[in-house]
C-alpha positions as CSV (number, residue, x, y, z in Angstrom):
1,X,-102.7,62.4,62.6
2,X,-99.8,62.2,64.7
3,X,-96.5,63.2,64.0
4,X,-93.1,61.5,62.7
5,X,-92.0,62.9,65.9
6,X,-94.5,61.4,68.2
7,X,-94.8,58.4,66.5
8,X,-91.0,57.7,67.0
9,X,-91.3,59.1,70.7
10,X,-94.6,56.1,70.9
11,X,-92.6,53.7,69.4
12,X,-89.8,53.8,71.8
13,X,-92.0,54.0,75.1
14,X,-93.3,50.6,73.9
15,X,-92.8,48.0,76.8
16,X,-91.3,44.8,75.1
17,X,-90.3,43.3,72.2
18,X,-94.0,41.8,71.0
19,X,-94.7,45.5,71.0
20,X,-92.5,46.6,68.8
21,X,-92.8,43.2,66.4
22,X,-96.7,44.1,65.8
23,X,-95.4,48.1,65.0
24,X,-92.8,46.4,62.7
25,X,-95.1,44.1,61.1
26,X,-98.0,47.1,60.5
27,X,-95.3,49.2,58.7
28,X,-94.0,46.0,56.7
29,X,-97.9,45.6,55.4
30,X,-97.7,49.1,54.6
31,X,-94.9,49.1,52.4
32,X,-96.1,46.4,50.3
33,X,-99.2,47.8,50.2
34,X,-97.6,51.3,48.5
35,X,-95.6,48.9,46.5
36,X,-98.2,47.4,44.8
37,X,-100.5,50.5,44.8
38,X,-97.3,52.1,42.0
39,X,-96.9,48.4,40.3
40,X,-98.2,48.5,36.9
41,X,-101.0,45.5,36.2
42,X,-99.9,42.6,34.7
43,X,-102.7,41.3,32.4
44,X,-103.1,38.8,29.3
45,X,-102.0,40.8,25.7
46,X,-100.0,43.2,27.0
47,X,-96.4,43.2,25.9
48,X,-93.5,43.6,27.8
49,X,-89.8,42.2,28.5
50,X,-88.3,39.8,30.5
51,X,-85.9,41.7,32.8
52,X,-82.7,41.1,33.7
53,X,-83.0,39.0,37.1
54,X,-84.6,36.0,35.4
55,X,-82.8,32.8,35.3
56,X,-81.7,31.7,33.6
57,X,-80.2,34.4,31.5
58,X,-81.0,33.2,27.8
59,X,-84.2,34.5,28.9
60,X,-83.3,38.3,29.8
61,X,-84.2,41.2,27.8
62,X,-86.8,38.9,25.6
63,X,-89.7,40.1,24.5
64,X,-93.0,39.5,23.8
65,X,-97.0,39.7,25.1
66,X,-97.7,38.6,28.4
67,X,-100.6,35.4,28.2
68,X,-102.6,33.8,31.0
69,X,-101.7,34.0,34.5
70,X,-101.2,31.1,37.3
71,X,-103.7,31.1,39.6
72,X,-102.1,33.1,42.2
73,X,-101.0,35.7,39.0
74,X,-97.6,35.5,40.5
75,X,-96.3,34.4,37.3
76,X,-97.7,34.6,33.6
77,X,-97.2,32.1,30.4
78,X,-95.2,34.7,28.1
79,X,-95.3,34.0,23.9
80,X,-92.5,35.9,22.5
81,X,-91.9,37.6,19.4
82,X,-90.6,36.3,16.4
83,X,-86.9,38.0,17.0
84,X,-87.1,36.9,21.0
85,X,-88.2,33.6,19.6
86,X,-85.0,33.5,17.2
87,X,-82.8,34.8,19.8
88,X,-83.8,31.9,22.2
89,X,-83.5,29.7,19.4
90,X,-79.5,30.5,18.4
91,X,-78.7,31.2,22.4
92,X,-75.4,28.9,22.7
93,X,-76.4,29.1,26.4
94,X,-79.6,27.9,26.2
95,X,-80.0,24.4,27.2
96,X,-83.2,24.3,28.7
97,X,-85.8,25.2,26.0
98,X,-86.0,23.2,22.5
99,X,-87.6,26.0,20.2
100,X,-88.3,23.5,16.8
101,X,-86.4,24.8,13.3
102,X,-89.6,26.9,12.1
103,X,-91.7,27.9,15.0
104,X,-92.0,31.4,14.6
105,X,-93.5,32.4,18.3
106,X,-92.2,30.2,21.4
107,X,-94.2,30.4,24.5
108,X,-92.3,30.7,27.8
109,X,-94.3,29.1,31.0
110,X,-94.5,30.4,34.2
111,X,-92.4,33.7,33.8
112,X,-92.4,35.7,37.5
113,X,-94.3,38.7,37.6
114,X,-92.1,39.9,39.0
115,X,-89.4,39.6,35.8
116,X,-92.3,41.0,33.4
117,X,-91.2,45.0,32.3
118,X,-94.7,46.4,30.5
119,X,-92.9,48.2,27.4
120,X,-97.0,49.0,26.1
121,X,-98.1,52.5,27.3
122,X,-100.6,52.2,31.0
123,X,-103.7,52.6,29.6
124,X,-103.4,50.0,27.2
């Protein structure tokens, strides 16, 4: 395996800018590939939280169990909990979802994955 050294010394020997692109675009794969490889899984019953870079932001810090997946499994259906589902419910800046006077667990659609915390311990 070559070094950091010698890898930089290769990469700046490289003869034009297609060169470099194909280097930049191995070590972008790369990264995301050790990205995901430290991502927790994101499957149906566990329960989590909505994080804080959802939009819009009735819908940060609820929480809940994660349900089916889109067929990518870029984003999940999410049925909160009774408290989340109040929350949502008394949210003066909620406009966008009706939660009926009653309904005890309201189920969010299409959630990013990417906006899902896991709060239930790895091996569940």
């Amino acid at each position: 395996m070559p070094t950091l050294a010698e890898v930089r010394a290769f990469i700046s020997e490289l003869p034009d800018v297609v060169s470099v692109a194909a280097i930049q675009e191995a070590a972008a794969h790369r990264l995301i590939q050790l990205d995901a490889d430290k991502r927790p899984v994101i499957t149906p019953g566990r329960t989590a939280r909505i994080g804080t870079t959802i939009s819009p932001a009735c819908l940060r810090l609820l929480t809940g169990t994660v349900q089916q997946p889109n067929r990518t499994g870029s984003r999940f259906d999410f049925l909160l909990d009774e408290a989340s589902t109040e929350r949502l419910r008394r949210d003066p800046s909620n406009t966008r979802f009706h939660v009926p006077d009653g309904q005890k667990r309201y189920r969010l659609a299409k959630v990013p994955a990417a906006c899902i915390e896991l709060t239930d311990p790895a091996d569940s």
